[in-house]
CHARMM-style PDB file with segment names, atoms N, HN, CA, C and O in Angstrom:
ATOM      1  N   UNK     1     -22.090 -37.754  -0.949  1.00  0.00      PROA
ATOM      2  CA  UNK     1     -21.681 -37.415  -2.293  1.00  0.00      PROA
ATOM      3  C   UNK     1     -20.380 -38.112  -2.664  1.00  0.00      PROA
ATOM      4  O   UNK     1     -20.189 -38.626  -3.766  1.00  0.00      PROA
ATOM      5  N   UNK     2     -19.479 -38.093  -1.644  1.00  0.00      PROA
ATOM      6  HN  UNK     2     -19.635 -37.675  -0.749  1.00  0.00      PROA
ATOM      7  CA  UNK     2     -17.864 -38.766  -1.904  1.00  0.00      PROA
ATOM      8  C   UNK     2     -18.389 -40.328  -2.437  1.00  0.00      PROA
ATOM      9  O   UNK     2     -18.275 -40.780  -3.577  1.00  0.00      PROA
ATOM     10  N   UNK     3     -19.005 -40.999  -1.222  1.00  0.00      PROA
ATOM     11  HN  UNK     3     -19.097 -40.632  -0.297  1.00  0.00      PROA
ATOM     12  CA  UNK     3     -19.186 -42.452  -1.723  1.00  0.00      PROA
ATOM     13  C   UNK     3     -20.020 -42.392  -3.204  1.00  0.00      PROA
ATOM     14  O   UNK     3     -19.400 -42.799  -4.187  1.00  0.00      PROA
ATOM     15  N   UNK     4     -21.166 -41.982  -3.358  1.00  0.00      PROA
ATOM     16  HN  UNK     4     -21.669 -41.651  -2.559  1.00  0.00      PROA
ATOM     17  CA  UNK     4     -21.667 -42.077  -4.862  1.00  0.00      PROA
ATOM     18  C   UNK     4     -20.797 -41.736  -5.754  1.00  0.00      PROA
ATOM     19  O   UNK     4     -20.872 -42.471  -6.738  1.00  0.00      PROA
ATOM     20  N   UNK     5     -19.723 -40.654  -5.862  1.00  0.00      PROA
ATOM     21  HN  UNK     5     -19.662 -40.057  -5.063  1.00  0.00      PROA
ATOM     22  CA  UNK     5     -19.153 -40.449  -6.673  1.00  0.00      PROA
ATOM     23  C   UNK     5     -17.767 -41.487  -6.636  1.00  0.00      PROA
ATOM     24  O   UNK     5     -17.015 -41.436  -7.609  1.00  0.00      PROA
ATOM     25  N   UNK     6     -17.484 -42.301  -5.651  1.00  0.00      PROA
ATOM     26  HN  UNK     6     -18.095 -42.342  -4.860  1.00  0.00      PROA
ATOM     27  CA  UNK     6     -16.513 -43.332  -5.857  1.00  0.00      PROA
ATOM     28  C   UNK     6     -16.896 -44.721  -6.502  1.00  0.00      PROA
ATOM     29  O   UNK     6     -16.260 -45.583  -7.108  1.00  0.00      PROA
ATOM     30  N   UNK     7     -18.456 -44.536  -6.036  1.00  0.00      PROA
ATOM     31  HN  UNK     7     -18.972 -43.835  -5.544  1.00  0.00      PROA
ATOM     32  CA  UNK     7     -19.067 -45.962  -7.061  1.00  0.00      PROA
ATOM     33  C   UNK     7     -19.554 -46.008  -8.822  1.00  0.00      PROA
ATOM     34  O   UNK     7     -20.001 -46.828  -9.624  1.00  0.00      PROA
ATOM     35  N   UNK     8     -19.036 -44.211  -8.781  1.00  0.00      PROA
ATOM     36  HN  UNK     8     -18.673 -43.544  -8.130  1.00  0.00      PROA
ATOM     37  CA  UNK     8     -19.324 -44.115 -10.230  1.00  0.00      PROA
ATOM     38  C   UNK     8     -20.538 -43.767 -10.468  1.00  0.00      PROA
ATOM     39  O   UNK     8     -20.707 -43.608 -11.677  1.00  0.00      PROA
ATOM     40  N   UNK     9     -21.629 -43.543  -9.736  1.00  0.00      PROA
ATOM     41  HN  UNK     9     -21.491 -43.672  -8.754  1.00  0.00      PROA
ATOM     42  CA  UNK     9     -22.878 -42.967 -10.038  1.00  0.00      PROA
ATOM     43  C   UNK     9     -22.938 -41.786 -10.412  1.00  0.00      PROA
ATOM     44  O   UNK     9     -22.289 -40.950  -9.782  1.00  0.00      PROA
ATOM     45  N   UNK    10     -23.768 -41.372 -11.587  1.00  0.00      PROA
ATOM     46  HN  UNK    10     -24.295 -42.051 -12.098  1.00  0.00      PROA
ATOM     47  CA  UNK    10     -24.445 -39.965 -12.103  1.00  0.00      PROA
ATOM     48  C   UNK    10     -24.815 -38.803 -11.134  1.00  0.00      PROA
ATOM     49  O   UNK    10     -25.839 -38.740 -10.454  1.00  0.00      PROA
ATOM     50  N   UNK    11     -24.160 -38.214 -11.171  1.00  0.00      PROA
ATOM     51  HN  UNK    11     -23.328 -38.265 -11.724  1.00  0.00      PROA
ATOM     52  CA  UNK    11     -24.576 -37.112 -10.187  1.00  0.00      PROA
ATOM     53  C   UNK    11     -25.161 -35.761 -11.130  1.00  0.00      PROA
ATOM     54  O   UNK    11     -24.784 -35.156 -12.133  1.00  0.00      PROA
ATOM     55  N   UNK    12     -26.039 -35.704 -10.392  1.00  0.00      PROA
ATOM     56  HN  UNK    12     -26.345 -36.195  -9.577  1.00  0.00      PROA
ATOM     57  CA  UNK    12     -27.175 -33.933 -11.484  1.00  0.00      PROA
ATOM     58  C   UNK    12     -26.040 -32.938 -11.474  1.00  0.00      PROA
ATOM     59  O   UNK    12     -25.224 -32.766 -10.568  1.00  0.00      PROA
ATOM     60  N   UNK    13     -26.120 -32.336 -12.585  1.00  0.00      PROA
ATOM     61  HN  UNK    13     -26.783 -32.476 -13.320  1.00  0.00      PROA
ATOM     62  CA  UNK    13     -25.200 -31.164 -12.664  1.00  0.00      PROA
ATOM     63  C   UNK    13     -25.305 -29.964 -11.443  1.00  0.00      PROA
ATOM     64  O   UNK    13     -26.337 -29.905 -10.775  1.00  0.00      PROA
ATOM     65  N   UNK    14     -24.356 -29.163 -11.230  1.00  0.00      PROA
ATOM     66  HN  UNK    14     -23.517 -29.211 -11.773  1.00  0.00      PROA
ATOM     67  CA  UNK    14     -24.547 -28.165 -10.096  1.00  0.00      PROA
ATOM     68  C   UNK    14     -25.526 -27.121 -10.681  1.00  0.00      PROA
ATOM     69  O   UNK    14     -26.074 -27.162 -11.782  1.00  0.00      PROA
ATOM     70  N   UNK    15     -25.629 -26.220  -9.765  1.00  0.00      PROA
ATOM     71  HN  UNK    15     -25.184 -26.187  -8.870  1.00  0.00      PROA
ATOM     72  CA  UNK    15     -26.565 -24.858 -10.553  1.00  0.00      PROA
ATOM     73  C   UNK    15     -25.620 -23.768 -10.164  1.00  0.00      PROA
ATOM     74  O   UNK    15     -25.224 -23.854  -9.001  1.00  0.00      PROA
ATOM     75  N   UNK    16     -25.264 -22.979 -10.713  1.00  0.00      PROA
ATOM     76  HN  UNK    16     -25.585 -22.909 -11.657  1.00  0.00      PROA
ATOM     77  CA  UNK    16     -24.449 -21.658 -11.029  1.00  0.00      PROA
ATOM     78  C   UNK    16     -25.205 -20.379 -10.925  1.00  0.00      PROA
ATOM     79  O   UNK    16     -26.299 -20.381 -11.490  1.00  0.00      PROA
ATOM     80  N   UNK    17     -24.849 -19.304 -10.326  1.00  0.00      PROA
ATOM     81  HN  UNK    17     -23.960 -19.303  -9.867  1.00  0.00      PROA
ATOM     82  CA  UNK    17     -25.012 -18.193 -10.779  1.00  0.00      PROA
ATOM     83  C   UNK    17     -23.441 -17.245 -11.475  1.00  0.00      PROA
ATOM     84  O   UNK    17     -22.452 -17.011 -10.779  1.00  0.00      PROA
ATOM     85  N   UNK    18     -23.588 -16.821 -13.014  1.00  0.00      PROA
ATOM     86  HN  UNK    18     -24.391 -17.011 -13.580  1.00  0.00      PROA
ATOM     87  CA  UNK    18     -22.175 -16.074 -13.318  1.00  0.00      PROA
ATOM     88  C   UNK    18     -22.715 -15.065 -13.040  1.00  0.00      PROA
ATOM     89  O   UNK    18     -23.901 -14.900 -13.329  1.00  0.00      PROA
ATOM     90  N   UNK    19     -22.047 -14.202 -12.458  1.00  0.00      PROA
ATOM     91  HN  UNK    19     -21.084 -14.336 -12.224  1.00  0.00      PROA
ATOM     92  CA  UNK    19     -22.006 -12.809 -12.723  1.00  0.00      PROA
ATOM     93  C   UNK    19     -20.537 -11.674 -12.502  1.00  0.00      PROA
ATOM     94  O   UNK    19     -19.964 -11.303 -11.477  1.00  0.00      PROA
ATOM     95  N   UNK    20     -20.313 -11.395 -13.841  1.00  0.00      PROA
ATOM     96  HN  UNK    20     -20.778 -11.696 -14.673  1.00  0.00      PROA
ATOM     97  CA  UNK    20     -19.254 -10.377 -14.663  1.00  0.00      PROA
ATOM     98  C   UNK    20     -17.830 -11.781 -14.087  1.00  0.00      PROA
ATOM     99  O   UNK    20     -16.828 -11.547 -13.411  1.00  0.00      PROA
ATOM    100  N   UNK    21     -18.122 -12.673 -14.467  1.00  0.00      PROA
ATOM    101  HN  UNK    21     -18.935 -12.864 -15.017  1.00  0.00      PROA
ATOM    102  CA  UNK    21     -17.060 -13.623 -14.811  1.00  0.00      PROA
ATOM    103  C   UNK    21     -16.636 -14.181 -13.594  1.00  0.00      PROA
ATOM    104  O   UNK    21     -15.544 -14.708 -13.384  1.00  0.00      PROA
ATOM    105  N   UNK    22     -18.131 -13.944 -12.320  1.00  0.00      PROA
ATOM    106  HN  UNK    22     -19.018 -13.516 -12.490  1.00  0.00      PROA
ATOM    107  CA  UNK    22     -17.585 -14.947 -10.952  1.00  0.00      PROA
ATOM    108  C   UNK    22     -18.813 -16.079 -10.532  1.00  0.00      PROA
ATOM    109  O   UNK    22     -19.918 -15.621 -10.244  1.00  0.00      PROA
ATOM    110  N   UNK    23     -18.655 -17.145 -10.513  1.00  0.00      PROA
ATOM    111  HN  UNK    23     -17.757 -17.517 -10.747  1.00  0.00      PROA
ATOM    112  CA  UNK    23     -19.562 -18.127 -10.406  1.00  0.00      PROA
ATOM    113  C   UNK    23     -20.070 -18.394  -8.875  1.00  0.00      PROA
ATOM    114  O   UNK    23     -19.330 -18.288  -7.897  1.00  0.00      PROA
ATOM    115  N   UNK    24     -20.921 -18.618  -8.842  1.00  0.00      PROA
ATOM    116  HN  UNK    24     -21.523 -18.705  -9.636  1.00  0.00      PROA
ATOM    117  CA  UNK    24     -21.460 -18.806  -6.960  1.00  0.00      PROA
ATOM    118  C   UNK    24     -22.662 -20.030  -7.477  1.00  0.00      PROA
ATOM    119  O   UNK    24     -23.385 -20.246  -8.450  1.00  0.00      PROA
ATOM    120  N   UNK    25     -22.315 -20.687  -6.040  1.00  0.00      PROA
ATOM    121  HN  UNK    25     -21.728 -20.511  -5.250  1.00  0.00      PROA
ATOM    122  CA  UNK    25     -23.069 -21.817  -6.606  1.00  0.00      PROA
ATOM    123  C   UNK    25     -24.329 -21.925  -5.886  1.00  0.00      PROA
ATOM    124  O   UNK    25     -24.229 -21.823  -4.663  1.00  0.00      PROA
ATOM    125  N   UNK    26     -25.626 -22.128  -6.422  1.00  0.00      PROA
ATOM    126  HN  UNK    26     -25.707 -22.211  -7.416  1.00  0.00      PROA
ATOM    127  CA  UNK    26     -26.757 -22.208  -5.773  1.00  0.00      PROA
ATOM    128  C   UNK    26     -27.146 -23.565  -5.351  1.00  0.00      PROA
ATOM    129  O   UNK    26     -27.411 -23.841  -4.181  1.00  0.00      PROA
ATOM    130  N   UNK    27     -27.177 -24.467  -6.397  1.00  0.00      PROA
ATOM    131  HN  UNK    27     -26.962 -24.243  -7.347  1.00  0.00      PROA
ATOM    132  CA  UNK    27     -27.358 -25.938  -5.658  1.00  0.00      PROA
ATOM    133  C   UNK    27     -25.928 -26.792  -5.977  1.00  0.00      PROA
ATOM    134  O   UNK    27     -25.251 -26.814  -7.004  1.00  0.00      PROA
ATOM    135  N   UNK    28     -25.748 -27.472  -4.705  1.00  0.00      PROA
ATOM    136  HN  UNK    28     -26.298 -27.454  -3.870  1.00  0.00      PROA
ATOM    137  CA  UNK    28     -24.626 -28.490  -5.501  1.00  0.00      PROA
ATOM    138  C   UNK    28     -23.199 -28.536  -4.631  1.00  0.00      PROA
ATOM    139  O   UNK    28     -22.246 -29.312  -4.706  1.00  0.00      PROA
ATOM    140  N   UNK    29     -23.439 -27.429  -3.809  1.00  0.00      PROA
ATOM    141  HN  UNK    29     -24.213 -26.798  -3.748  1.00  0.00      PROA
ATOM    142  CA  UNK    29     -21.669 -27.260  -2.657  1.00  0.00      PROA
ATOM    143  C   UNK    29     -21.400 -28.571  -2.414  1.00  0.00      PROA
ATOM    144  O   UNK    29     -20.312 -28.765  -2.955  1.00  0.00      PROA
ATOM    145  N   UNK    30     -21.734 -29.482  -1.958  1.00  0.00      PROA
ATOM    146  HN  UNK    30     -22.619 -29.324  -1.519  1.00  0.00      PROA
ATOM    147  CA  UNK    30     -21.124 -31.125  -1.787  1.00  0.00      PROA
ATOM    148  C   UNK    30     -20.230 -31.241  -2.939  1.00  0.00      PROA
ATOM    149  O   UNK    30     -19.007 -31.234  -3.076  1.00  0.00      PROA
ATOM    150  N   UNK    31     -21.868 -31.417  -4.221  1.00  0.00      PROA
ATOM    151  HN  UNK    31     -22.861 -31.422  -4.110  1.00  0.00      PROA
ATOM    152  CA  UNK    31     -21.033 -32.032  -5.067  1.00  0.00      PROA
ATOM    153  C   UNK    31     -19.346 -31.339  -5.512  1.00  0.00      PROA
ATOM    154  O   UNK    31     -18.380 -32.072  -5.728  1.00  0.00      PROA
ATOM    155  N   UNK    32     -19.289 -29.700  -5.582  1.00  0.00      PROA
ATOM    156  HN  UNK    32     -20.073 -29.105  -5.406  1.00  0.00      PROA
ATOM    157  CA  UNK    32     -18.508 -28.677  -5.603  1.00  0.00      PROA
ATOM    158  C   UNK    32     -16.858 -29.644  -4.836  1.00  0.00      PROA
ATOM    159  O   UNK    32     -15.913 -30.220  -5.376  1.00  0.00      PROA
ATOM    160  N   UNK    33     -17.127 -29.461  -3.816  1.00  0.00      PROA
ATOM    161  HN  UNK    33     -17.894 -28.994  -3.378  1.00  0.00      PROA
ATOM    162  CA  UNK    33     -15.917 -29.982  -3.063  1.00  0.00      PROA
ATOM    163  C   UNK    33     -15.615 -31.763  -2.967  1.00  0.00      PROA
ATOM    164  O   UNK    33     -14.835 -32.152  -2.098  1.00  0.00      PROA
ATOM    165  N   UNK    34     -16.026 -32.394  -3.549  1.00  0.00      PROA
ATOM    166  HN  UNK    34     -16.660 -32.078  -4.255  1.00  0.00      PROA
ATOM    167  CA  UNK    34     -16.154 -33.627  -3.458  1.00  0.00      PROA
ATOM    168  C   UNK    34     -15.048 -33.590  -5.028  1.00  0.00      PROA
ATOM    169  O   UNK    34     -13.958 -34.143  -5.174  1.00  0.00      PROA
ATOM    170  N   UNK    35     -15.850 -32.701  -6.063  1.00  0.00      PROA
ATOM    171  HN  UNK    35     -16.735 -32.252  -5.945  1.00  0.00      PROA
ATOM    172  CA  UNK    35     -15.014 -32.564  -7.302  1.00  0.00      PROA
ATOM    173  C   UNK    35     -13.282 -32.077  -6.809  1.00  0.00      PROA
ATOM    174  O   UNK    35     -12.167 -32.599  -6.783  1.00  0.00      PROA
ATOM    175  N   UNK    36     -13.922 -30.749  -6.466  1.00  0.00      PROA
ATOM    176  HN  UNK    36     -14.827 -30.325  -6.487  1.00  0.00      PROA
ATOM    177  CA  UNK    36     -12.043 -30.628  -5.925  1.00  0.00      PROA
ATOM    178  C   UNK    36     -11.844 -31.500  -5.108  1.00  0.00      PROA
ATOM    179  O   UNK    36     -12.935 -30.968  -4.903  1.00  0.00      PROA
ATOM    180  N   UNK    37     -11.582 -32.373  -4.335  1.00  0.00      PROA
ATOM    181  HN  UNK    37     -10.696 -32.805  -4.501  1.00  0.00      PROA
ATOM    182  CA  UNK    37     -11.169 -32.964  -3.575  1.00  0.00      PROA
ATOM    183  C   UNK    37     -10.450 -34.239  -4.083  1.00  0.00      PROA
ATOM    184  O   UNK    37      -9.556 -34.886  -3.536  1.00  0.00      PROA
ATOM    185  N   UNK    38     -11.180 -34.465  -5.477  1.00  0.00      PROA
ATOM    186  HN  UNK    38     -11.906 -33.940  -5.921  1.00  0.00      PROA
ATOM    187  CA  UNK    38     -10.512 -35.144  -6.024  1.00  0.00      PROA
ATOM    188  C   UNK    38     -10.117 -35.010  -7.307  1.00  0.00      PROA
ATOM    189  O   UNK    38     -10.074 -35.885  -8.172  1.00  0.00      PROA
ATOM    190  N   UNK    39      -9.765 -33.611  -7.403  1.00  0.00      PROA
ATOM    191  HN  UNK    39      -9.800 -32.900  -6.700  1.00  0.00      PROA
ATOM    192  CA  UNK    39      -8.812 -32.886  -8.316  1.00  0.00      PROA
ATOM    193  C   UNK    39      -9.603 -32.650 -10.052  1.00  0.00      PROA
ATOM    194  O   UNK    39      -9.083 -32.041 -10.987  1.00  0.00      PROA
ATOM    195  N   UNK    40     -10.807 -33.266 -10.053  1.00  0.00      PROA
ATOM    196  HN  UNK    40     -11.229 -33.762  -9.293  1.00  0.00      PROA
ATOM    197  CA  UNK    40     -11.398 -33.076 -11.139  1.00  0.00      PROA
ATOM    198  C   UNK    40     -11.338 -31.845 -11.715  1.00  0.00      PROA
ATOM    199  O   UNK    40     -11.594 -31.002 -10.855  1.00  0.00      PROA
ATOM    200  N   UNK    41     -11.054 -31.211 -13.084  1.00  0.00      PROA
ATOM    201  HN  UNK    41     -10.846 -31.895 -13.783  1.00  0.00      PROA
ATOM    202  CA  UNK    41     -10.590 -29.876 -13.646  1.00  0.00      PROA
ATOM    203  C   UNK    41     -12.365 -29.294 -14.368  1.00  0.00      PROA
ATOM    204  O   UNK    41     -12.786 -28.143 -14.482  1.00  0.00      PROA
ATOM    205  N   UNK    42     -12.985 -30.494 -14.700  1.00  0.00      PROA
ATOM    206  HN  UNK    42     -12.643 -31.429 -14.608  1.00  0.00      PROA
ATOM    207  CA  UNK    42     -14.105 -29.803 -15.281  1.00  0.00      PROA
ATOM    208  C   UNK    42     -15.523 -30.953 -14.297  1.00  0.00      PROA
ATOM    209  O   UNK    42     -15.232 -32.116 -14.017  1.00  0.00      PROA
ATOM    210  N   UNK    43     -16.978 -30.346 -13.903  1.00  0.00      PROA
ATOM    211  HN  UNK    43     -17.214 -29.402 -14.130  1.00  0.00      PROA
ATOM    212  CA  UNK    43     -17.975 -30.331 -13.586  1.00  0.00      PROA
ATOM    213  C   UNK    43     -18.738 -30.219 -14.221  1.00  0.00      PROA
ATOM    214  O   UNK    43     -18.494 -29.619 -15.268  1.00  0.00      PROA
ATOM    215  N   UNK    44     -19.766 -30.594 -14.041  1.00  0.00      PROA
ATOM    216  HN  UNK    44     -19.964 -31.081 -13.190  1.00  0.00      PROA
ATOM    217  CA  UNK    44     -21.197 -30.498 -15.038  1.00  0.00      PROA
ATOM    218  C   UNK    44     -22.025 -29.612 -14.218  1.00  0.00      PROA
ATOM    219  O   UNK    44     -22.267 -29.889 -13.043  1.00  0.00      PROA
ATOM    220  N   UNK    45     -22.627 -28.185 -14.993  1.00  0.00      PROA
ATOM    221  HN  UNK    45     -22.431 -27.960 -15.947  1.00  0.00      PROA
ATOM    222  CA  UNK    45     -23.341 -27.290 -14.365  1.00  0.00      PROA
ATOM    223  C   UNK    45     -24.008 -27.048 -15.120  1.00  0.00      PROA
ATOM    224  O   UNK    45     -23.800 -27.583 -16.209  1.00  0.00      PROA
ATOM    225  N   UNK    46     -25.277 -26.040 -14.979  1.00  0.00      PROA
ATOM    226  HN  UNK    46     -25.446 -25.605 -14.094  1.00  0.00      PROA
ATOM    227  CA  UNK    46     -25.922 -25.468 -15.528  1.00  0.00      PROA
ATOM    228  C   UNK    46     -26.083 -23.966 -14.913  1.00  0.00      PROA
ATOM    229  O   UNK    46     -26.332 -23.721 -13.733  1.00  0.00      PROA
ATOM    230  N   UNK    47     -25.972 -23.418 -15.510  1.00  0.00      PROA
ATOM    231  HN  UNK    47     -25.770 -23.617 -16.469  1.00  0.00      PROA
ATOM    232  CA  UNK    47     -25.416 -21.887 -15.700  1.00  0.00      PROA
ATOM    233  C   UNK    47     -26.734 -20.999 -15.859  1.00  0.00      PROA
ATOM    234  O   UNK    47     -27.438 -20.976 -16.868  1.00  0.00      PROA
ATOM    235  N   UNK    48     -26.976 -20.160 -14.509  1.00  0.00      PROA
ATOM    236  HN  UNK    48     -26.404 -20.178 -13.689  1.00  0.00      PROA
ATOM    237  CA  UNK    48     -27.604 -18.961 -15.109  1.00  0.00      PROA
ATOM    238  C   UNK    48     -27.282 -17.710 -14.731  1.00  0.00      PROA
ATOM    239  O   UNK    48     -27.255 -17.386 -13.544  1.00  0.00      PROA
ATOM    240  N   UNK    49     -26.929 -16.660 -15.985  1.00  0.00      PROA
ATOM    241  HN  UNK    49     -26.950 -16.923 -16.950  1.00  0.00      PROA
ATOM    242  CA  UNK    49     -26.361 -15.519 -15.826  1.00  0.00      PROA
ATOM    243  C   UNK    49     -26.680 -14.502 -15.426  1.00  0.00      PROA
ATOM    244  O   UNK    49     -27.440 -14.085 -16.300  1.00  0.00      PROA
ATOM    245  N   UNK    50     -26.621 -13.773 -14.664  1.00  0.00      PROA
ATOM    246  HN  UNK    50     -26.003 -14.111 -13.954  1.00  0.00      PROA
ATOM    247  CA  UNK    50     -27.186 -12.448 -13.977  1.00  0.00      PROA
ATOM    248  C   UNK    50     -26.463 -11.649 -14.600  1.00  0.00      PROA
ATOM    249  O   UNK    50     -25.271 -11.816 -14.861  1.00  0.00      PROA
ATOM    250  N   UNK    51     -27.280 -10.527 -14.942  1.00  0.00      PROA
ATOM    251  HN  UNK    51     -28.248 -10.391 -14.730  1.00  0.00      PROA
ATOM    252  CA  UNK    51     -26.704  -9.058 -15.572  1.00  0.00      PROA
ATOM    253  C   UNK    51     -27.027  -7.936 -14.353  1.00  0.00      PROA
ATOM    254  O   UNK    51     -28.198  -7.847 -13.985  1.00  0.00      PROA
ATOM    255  N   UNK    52     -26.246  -7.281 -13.870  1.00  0.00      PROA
ATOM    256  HN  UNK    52     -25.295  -7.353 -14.169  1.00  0.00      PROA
ATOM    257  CA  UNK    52     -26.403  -6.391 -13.142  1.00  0.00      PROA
ATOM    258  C   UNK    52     -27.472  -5.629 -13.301  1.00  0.00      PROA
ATOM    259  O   UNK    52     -28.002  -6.073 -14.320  1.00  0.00      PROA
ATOM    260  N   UNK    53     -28.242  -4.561 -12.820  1.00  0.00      PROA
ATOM    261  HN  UNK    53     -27.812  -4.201 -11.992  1.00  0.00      PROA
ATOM    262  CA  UNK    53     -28.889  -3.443 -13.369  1.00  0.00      PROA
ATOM    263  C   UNK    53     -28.260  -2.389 -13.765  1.00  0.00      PROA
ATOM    264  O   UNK    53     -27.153  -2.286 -13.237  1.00  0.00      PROA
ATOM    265  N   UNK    54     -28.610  -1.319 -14.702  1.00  0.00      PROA
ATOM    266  HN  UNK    54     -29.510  -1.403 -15.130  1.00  0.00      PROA
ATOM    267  CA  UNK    54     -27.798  -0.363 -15.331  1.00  0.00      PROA
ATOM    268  C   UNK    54     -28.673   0.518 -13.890  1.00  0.00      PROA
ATOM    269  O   UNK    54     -29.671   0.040 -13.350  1.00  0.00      PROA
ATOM    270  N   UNK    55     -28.012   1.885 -13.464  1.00  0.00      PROA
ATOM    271  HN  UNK    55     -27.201   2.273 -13.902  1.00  0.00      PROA
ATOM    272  CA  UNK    55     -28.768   3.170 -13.172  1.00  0.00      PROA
ATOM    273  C   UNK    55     -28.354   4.200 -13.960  1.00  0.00      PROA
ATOM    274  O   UNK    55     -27.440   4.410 -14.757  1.00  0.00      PROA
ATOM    275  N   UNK    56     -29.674   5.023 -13.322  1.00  0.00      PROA
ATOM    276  HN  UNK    56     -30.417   4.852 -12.675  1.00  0.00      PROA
ATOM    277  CA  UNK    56     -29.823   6.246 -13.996  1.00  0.00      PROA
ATOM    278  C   UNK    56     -29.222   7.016 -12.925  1.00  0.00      PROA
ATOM    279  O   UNK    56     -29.002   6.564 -11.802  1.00  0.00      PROA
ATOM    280  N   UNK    57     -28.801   8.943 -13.554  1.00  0.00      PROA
ATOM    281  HN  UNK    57     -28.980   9.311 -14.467  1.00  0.00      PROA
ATOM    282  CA  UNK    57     -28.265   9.437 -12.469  1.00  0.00      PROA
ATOM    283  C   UNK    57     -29.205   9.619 -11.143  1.00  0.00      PROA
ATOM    284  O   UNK    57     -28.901   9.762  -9.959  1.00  0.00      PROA
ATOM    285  N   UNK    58     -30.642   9.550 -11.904  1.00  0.00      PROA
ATOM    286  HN  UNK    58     -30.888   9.434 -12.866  1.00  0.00      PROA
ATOM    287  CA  UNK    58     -31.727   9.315 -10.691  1.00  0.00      PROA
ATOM    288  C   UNK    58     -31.528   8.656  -9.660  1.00  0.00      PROA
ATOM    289  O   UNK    58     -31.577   8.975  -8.472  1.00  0.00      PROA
ATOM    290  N   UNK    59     -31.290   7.674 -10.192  1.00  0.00      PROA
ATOM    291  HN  UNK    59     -31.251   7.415 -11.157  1.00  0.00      PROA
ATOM    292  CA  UNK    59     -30.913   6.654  -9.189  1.00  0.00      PROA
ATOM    293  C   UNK    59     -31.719   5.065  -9.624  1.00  0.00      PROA
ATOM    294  O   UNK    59     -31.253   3.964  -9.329  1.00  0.00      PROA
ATOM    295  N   UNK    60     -32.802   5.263 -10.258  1.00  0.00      PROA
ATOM    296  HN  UNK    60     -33.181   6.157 -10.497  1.00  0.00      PROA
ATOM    297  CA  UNK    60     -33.775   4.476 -10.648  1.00  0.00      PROA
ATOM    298  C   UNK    60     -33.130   3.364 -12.278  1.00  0.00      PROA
ATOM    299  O   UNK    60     -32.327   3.753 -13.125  1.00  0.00      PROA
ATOM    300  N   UNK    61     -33.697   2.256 -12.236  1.00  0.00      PROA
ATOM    301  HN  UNK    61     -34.350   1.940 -11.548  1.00  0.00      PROA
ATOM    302  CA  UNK    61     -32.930   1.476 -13.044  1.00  0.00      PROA
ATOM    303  C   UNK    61     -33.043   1.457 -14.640  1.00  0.00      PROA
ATOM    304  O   UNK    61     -34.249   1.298 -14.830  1.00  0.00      PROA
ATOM    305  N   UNK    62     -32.396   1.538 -15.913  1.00  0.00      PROA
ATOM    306  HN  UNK    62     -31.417   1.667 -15.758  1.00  0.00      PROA
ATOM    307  CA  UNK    62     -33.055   1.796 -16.912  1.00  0.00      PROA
ATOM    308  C   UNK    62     -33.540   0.928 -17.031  1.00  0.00      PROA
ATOM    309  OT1 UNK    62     -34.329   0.785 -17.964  1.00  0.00      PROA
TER     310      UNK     62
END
């Protein structure tokens, strides 16, 4: 990933999971640290958001 990204090649965006405002990454950890490593502030991702489940006092989910 370091060398492609020093020759300037396109790299696919990462894949994200947010959930309640914390990101975890599903595909892409190379690319992830290759970015910090060389201090880059923004990444190209694609984002999908998880909503928790609500419960009931049952216990069962609404």
């Amino acid at each position: 990933m370091d060398s492609a990204f020093l020759r300037g090649e396109d790299l696919p965006p990462v894949e994200l999971y947010e959930l309640a405002g914390s990101y975890f990454v599903r595909d892409g950890n190379h690319r992830v640290s290759v970015a910090r490593f060389h201090g880059l502030p923004l990444i190209e991702a694609d984002v999908t958001e998880l909503r928790p489940l609500r419960y009931r006092a049952e216990g069962r989910a609404a």
